[in-house]
Backbone as CSV, one residue per row, in Angstrom:
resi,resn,N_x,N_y,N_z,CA_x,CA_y,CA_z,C_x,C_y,C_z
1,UNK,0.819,-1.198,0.000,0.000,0.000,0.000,0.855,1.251,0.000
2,UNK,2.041,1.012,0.119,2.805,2.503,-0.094,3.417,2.608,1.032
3,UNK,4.124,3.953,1.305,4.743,4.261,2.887,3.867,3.622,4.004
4,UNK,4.592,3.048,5.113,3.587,2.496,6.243,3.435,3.989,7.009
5,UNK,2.084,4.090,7.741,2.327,5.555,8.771,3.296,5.214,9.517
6,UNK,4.152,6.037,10.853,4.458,5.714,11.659,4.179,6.494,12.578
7,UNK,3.402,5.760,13.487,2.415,5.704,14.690,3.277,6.326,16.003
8,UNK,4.769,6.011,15.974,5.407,6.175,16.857,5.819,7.703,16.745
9,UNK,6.432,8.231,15.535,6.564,9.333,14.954,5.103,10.389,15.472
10,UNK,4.324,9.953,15.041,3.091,10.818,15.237,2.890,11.197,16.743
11,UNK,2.617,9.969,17.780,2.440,10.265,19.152,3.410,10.903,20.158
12,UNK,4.709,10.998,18.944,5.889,12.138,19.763,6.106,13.387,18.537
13,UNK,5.321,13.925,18.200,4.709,15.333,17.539,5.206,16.360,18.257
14,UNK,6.305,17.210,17.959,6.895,18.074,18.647,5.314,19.230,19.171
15,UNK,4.580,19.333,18.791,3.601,20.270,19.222,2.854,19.506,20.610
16,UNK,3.010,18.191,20.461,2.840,16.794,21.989,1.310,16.999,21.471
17,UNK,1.270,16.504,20.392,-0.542,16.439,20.415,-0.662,15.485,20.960
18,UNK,-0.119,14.548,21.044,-0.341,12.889,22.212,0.123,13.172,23.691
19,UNK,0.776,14.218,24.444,1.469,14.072,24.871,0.332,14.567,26.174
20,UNK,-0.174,13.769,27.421,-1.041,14.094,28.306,-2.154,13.736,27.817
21,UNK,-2.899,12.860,27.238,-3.747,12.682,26.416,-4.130,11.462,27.283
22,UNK,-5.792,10.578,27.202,-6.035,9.310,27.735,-5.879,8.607,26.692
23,UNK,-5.876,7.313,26.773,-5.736,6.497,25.630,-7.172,6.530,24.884
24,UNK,-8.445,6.686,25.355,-9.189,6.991,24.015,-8.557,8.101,23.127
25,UNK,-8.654,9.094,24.030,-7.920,10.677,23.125,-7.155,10.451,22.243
26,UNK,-6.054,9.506,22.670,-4.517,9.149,21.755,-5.612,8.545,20.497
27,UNK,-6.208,7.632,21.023,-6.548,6.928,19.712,-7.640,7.380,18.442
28,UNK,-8.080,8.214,19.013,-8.725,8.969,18.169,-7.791,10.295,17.314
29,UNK,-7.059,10.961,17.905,-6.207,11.591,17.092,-5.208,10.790,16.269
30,UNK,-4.605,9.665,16.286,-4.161,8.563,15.720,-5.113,8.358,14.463
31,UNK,-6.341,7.709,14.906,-7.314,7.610,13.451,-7.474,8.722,12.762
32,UNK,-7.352,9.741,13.176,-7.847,10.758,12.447,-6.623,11.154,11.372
33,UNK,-5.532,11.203,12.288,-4.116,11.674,11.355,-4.051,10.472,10.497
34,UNK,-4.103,8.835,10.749,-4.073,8.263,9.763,-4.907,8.245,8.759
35,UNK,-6.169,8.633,8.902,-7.549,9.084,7.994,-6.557,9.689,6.999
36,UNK,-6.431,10.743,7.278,-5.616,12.171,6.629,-4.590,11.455,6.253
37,UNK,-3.941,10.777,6.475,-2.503,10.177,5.554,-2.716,8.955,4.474
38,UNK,-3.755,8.417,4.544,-4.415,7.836,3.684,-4.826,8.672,2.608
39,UNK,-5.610,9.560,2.697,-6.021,10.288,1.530,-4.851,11.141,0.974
40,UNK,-3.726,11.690,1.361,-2.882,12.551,1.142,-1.949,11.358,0.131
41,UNK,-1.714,10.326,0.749,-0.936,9.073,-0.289,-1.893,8.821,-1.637
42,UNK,-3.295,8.580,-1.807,-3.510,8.679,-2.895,-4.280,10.102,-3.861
43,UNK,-3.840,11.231,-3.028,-4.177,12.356,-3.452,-5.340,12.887,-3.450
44,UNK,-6.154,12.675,-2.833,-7.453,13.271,-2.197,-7.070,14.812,-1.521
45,UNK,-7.742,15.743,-2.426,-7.344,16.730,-1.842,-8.682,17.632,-1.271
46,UNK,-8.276,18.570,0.033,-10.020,19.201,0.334,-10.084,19.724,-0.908
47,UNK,-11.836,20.180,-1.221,-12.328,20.517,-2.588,-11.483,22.284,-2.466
48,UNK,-10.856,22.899,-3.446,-10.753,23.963,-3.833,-9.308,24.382,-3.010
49,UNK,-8.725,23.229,-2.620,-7.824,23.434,-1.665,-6.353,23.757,-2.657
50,UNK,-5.631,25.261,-2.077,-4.298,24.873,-3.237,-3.195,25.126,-2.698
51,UNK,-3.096,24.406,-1.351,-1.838,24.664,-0.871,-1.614,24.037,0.787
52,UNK,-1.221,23.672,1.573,-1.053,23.713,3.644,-2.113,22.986,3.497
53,UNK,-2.829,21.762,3.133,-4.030,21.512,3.883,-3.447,20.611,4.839
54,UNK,-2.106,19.679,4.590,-1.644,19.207,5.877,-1.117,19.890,7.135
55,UNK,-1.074,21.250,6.635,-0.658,21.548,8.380,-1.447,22.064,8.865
56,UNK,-2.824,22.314,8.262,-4.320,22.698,8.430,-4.696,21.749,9.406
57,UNK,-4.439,20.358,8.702,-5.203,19.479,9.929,-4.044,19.093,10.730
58,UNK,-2.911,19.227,10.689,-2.585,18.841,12.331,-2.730,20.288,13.037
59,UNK,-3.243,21.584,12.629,-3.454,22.076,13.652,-4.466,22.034,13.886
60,UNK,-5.612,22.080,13.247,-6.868,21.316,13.919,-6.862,20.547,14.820
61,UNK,-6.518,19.539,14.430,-6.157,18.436,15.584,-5.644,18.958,16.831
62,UNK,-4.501,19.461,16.713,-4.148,20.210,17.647,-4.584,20.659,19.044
63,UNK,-5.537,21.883,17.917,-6.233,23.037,18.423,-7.654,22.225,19.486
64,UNK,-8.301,20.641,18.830,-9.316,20.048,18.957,-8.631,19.569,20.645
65,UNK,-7.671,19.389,20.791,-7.390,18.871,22.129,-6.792,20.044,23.363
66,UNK,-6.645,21.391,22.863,-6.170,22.093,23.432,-4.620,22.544,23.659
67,UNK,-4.166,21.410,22.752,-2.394,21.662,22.596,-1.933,22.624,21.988
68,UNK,-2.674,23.069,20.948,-1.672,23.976,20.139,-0.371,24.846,20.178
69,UNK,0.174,25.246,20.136,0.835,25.971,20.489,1.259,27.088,19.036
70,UNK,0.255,26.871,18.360,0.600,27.892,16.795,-0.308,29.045,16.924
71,UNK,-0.105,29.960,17.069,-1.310,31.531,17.330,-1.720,31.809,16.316
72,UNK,-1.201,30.814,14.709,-1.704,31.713,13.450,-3.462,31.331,13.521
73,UNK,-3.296,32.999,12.717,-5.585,33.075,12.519,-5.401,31.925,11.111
74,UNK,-7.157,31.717,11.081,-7.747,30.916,10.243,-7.635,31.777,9.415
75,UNK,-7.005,31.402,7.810,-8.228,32.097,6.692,-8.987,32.167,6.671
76,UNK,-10.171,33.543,6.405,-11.050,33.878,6.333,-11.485,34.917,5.457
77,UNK,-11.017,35.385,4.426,-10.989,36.179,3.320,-9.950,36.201,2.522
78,UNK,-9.789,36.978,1.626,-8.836,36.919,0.504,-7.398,35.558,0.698
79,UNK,-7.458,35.072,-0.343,-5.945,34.170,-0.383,-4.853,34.611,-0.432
80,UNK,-3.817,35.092,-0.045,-2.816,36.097,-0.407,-2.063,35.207,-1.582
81,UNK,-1.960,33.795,-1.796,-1.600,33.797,-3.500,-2.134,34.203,-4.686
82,UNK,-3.841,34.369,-4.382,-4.567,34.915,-5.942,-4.759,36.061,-5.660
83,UNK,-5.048,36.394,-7.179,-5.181,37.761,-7.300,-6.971,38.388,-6.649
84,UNK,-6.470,39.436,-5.809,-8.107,39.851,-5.665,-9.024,40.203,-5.969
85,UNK,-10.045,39.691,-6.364,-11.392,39.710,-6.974,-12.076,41.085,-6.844
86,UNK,-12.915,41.505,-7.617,-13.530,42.947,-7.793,-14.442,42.525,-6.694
87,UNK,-15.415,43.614,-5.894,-16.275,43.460,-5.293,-17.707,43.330,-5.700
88,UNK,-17.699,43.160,-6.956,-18.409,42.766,-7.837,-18.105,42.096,-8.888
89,UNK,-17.925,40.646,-8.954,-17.494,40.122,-10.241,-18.008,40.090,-11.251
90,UNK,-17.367,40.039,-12.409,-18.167,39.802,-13.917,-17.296,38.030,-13.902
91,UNK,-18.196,37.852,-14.885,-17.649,36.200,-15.899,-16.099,36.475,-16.381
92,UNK,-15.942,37.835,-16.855,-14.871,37.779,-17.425,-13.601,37.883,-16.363
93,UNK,-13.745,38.516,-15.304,-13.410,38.276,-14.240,-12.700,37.180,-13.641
94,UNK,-13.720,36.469,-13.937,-13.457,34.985,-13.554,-12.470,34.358,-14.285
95,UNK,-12.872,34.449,-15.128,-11.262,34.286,-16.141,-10.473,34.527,-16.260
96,UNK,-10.292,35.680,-16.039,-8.737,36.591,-15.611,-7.892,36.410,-14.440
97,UNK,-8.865,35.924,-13.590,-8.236,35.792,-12.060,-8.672,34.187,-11.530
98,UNK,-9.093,33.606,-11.926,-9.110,32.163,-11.098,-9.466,31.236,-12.182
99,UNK,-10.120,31.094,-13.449,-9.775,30.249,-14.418,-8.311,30.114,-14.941
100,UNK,-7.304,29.591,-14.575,-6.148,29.365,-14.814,-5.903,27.594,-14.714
101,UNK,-5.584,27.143,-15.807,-5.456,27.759,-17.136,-6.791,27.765,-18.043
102,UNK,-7.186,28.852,-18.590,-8.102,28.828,-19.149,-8.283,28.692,-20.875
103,UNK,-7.163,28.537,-21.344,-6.548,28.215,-22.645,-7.764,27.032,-22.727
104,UNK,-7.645,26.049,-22.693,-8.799,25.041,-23.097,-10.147,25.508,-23.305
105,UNK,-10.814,26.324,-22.457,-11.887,26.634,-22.683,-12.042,27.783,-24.231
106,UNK,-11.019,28.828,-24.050,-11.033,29.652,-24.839,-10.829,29.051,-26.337
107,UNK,-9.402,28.178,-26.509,-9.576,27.702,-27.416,-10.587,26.437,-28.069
108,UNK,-11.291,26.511,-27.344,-12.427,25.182,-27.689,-13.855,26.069,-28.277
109,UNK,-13.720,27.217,-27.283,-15.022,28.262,-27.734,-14.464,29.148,-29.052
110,UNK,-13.199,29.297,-29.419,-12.469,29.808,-30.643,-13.175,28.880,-31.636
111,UNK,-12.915,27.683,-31.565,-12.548,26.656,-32.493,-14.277,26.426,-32.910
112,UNK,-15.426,26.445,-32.278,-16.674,26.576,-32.218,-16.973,27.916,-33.302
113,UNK,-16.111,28.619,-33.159,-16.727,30.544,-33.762,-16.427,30.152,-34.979
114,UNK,-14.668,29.440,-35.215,-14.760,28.933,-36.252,-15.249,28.410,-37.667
115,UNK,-15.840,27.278,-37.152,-17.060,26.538,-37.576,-18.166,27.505,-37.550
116,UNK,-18.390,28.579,-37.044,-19.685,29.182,-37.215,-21.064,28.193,-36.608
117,UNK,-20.875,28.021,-35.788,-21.635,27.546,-34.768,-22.779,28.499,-34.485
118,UNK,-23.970,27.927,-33.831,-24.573,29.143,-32.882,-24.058,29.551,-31.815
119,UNK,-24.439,30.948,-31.318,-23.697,31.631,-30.208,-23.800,31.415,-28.753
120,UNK,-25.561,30.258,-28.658,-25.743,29.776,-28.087,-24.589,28.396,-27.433
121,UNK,-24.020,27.892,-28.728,-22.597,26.549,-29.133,-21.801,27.536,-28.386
122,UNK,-21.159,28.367,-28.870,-20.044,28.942,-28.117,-20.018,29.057,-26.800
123,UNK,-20.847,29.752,-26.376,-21.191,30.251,-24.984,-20.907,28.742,-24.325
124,UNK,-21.794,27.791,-24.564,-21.321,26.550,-23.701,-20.123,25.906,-24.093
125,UNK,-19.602,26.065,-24.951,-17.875,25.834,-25.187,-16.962,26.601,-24.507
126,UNK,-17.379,27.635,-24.009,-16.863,28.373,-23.645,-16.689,28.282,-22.256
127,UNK,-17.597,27.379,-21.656,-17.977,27.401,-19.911,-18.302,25.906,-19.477
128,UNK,-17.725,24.730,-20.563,-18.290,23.796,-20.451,-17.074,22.848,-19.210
129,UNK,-15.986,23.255,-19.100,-15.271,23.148,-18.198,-14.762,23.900,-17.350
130,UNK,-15.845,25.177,-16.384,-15.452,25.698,-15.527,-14.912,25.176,-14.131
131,UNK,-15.921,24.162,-14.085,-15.691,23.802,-12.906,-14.280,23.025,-12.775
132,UNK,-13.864,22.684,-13.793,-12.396,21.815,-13.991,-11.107,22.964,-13.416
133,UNK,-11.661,24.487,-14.205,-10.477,25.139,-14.153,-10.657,25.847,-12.808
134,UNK,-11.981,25.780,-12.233,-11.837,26.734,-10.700,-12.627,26.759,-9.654
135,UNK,-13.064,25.138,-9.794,-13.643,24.466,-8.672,-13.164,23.023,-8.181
136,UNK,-13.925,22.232,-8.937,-14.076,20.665,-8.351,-13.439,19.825,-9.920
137,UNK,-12.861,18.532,-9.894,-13.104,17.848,-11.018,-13.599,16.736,-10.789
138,UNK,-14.689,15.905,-10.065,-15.615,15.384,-10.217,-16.694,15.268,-10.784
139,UNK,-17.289,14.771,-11.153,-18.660,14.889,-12.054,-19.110,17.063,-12.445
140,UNK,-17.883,16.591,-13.420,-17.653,18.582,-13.615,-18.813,19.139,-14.673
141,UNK,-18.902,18.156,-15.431,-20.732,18.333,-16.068,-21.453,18.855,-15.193
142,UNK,-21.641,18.393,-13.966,-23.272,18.372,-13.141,-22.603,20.346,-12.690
143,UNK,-21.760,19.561,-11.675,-20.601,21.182,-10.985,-21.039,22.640,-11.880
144,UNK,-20.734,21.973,-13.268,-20.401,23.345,-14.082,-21.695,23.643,-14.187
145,UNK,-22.565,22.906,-14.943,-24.343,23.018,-15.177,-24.671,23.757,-14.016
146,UNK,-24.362,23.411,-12.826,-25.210,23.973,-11.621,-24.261,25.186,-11.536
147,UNK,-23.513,26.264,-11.682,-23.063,27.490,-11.491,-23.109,28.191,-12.289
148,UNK,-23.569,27.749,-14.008,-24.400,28.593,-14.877,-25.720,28.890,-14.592
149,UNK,-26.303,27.786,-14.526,-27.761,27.411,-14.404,-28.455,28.527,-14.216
150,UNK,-28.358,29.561,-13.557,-29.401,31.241,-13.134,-28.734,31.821,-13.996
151,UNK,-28.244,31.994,-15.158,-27.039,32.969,-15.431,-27.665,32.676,-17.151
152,UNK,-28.126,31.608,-17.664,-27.881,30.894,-18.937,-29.189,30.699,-19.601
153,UNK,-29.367,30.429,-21.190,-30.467,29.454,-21.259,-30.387,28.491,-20.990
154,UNK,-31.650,27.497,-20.323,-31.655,25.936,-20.170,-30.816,24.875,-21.009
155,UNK,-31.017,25.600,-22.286,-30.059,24.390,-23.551,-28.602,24.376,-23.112
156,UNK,-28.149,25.888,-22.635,-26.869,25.810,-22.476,-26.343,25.100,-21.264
157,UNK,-27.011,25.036,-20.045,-26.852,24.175,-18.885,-27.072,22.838,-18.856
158,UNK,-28.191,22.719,-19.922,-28.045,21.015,-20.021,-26.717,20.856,-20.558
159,UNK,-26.356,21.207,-22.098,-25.421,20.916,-22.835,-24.071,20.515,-22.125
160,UNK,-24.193,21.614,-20.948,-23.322,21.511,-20.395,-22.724,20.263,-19.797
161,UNK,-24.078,19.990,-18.844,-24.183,18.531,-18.044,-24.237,17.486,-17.966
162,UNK,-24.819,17.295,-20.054,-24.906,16.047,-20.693,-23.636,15.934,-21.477
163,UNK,-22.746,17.126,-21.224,-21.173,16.245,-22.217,-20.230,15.739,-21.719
164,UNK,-20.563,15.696,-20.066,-19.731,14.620,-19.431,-19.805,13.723,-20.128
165,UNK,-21.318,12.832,-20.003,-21.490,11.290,-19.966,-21.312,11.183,-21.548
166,UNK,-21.070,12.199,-22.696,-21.093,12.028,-24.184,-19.706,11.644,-24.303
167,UNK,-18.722,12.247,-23.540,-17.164,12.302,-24.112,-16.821,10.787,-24.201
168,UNK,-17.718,10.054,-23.534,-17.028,8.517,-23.094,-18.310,7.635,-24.341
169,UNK,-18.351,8.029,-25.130,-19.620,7.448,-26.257,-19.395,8.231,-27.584
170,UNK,-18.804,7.348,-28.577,-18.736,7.995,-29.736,-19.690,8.035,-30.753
171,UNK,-19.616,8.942,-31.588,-20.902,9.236,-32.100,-20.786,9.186,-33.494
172,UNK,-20.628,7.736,-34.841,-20.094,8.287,-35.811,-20.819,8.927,-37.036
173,UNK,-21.754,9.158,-36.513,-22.801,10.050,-37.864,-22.171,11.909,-37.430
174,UNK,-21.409,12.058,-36.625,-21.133,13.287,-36.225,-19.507,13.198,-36.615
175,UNK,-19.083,11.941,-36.542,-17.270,12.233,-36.915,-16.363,12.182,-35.330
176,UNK,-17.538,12.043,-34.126,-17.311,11.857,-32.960,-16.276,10.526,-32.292
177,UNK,-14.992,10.498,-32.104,-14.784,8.992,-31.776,-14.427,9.527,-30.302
178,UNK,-14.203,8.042,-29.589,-13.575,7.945,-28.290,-11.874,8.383,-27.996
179,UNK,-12.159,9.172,-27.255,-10.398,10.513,-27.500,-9.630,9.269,-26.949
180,UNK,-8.437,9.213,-27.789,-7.470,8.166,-27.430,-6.855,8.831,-25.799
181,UNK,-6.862,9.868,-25.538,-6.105,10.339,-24.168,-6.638,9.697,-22.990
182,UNK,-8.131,9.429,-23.609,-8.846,8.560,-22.127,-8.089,6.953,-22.149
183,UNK,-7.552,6.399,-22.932,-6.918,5.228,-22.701,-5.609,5.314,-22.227
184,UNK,-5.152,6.251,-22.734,-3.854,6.743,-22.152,-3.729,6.615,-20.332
185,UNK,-5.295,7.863,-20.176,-5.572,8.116,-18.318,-6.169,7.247,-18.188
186,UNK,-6.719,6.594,-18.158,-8.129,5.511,-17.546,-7.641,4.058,-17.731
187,UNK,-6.917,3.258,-19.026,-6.693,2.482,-19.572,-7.567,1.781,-20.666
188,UNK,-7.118,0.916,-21.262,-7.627,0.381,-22.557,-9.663,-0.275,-21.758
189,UNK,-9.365,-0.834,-20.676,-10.484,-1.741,-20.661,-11.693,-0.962,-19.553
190,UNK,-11.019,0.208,-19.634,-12.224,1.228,-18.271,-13.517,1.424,-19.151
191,UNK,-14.484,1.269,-18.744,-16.120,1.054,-18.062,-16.311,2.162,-17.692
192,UNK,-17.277,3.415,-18.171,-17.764,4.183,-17.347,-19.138,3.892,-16.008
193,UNK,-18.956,4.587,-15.180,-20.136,4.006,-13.985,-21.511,4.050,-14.721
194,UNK,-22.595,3.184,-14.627,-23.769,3.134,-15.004,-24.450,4.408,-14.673
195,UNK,-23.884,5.192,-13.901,-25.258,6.388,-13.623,-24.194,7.440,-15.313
196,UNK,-23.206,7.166,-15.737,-22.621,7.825,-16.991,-23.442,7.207,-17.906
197,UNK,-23.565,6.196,-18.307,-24.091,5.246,-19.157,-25.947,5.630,-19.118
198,UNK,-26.508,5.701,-17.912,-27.538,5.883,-17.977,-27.904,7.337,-18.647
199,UNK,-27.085,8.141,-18.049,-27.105,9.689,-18.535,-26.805,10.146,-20.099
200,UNK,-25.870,8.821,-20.711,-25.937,8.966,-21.651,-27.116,8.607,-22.615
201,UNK,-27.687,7.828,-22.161,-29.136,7.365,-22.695,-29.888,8.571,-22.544
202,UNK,-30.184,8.915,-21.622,-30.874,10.010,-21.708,-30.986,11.088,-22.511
203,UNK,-29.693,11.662,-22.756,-29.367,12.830,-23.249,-29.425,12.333,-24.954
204,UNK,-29.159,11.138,-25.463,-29.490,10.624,-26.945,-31.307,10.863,-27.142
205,UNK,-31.886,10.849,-26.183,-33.387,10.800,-26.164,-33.833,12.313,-26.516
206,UNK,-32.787,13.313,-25.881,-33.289,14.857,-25.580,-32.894,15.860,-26.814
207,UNK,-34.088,16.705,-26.876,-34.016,17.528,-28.025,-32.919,18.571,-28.728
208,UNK,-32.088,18.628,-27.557,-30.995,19.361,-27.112,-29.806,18.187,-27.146
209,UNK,-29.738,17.028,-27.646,-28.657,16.220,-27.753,-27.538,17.300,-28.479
210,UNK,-27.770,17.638,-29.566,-26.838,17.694,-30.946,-25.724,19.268,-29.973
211,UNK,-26.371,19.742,-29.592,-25.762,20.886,-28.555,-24.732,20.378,-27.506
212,UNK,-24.864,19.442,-26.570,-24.160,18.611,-25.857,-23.043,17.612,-26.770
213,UNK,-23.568,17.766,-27.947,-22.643,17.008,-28.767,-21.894,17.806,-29.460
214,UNK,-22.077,18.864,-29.839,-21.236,19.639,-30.610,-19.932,20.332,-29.630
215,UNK,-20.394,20.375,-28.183,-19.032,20.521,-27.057,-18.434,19.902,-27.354
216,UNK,-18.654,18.113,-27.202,-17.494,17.543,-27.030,-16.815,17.734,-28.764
217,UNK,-17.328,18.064,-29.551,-16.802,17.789,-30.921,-15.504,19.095,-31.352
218,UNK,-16.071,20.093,-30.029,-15.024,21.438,-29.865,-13.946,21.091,-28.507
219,UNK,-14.212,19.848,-27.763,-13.672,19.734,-27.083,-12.157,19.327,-27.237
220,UNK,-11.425,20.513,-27.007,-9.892,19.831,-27.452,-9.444,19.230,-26.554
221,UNK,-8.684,18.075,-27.192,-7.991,17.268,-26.146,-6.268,17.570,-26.284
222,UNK,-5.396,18.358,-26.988,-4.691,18.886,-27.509,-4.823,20.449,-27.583
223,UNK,-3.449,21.241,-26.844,-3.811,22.354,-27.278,-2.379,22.818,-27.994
224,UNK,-2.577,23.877,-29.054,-1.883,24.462,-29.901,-1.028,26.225,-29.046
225,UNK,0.114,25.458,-28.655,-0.029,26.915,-27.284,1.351,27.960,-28.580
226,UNK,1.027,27.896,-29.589,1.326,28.823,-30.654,-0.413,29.519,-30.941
227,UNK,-1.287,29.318,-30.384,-2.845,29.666,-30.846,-3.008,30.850,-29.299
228,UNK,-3.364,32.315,-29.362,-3.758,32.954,-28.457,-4.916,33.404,-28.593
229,UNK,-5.879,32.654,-27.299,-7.142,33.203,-27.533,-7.213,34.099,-26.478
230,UNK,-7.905,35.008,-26.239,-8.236,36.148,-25.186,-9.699,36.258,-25.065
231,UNK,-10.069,36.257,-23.417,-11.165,36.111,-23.422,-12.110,36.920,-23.603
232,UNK,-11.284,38.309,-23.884,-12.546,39.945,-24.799,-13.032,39.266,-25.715
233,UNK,-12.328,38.120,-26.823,-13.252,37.720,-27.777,-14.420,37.682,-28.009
234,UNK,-14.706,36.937,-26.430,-15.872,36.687,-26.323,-17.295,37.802,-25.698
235,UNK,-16.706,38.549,-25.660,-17.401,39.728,-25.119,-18.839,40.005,-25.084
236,UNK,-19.165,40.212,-26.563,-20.166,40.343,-26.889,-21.004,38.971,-26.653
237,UNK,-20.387,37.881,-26.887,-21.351,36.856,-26.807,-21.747,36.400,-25.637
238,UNK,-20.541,36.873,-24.682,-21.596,36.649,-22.871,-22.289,37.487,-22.606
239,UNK,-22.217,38.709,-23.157,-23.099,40.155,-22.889,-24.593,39.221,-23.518
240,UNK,-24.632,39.134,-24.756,-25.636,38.718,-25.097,-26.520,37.489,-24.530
241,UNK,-25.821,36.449,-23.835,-26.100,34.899,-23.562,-26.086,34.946,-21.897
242,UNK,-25.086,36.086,-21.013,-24.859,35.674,-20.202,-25.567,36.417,-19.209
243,UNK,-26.488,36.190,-18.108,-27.236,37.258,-17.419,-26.255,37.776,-16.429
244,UNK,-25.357,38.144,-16.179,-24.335,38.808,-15.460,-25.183,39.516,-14.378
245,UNK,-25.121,39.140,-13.000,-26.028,39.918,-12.091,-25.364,41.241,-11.533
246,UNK,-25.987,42.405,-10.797,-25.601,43.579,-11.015,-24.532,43.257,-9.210
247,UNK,-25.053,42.575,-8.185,-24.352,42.389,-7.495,-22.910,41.688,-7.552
248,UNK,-23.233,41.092,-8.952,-21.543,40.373,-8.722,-22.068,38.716,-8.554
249,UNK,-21.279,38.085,-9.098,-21.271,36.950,-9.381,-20.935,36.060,-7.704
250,UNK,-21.391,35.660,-7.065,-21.415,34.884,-5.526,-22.337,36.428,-4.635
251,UNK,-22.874,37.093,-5.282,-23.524,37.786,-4.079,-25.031,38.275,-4.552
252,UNK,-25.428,37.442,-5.722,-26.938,37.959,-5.824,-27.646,36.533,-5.277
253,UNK,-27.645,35.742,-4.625,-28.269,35.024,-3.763,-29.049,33.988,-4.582
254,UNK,-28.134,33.971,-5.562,-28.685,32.582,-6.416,-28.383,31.643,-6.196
255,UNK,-29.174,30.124,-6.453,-29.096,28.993,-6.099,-27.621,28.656,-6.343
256,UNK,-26.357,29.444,-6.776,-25.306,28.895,-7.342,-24.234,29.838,-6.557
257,UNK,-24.944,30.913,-6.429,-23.840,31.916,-5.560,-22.803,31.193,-4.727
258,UNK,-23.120,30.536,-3.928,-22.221,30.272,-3.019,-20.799,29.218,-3.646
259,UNK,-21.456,28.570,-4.947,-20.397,28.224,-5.604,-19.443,28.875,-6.068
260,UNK,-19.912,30.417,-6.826,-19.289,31.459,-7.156,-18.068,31.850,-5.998
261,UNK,-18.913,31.783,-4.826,-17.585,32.582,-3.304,-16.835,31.746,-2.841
262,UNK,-17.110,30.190,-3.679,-15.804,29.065,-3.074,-14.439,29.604,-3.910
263,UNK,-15.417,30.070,-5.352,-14.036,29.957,-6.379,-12.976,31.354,-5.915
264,UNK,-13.861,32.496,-5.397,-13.403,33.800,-5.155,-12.797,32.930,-3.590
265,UNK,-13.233,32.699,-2.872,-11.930,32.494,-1.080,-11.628,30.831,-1.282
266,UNK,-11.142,30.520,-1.795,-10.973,28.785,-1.588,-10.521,28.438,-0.777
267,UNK,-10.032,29.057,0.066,-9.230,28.336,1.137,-10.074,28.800,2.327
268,UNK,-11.096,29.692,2.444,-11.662,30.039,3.647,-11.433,29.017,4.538
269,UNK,-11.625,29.317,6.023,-11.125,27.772,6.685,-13.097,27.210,7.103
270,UNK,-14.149,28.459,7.099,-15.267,27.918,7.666,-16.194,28.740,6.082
């Protein structure tokens, strides 16, 4: 399984988080740090986290038994590595300061204008992997769908949500195949989970398929970093597509806002 913990190491913790402790106490800070060293060996990281989350939790821990001995405050506003956010964000915003790298998206929504797509196509080429570049990458379809969703038309939030489960299903009346990079990451004989499979059924059923399909068909899996896209390009077409709220993007109290203020403080500690 990899490095063994060592148990002995831990319960003589120069901060003595073991040190005066009963043996339930010991053993519960024990599970907990090994919890945490388990996930840190196969890379489980907190969601939005980009930097200290291990010395986050041993001072938690710490702090949970009364040992501490570290006086630093919790984050609780601005990150001092990113850049600081307007007090009112725009979309474009978002791009400038916490979509990094945002080259994929731009050039995928380029490559869409291209083709002469609808502007409706772009717009979700354009946002169809937000959540990849400045949130979560788990089921980043659903993620991304749900932080447009008040902001968008419906076609564009589905599109969004149904090109997860499309990328893994090729489509050849469209010229669509299965991206060799997923065999590369996943391997030759990976299975997507049945709730992908089911979703993909679905979305072949819905009127709005060919939209969800035309992402992945802009979806580069390759980028050309001799190609500069800038995201003014798109200017006009989020002005037009995008409902930009007057409070700022995490503060008009939409069902998604609060997704918006993970991407603006990620590290908040509460």
């Amino acid at each position: 399984m990899g490095a063994q913990f060592d148990r002995r190491r831990f319960l003589a913790l120069p901060v003595g988080l073991a040190a005066g402790l009963t043996i339930s106490q010991q053993a519960e800070a024990l599970e907990h740090e090994m919890s945490q060293a388990l996930d840190r060996q196969f890379g489980v990281p907190w969601a939005c986290d980009i930097a200290g989350a291990g010395e986050r939790i041993r001072k938690n821990a710490a702090d949970d038994f009364g040992l501490s001995t570290d006086t630093r405050l919790y984050l609780m506003h601005d990150e001092p590595r990113l850049p600081k956010m307007p007090a009112a964000p725009t979309l474009m915003d978002f791009f400038k300061l916490r979509f990094a790298p945002a080259s994929h998206l731009l050039q995928s929504a380029n490559l869409a204008v291209k083709k002469g797509l609808p502007e409706k196509v772009v717009l979700a080429c354009l946002l169809h992997d937000i959540s990849l570049s400045g949130l979560i990458r788990t089921d980043h379809g659903y993620w991304g769908a749900q932080l447009v969703e008040p902001y968008v038309d419906p076609e564009v939030s589905w599109a969004i949500r149904a090109h997860q489960a499309l990328k893994f299903f090729p489509d050849p009346s469209v010229g669509y195949e299965y991206p060799k990079s997923y065999i590369r990451m996943f391997g030759a004989d990976y299975k997507p989970e049945p709730y992908v499979v089911s979703a993909y059924e679905q979305a072949r059923k819905n009127k709005w398929y060919m939209t969800a399909r035309l992402i992945t068909l802009n979806d580069l899996y390759a980028f050309d970093p001799k190609v500069v896209v800038m995201p003014e390009q798109f200017t006009d077409i989020i002005g037009r597509h995008f409902k930009q709220p007057k409070e700022g993007l995490g503060f008009d109290g939409s069902p998604s806002a609060h997704m918006w203020r993970s991407i603006i403080w990620p590290n908040n500690y509460l």
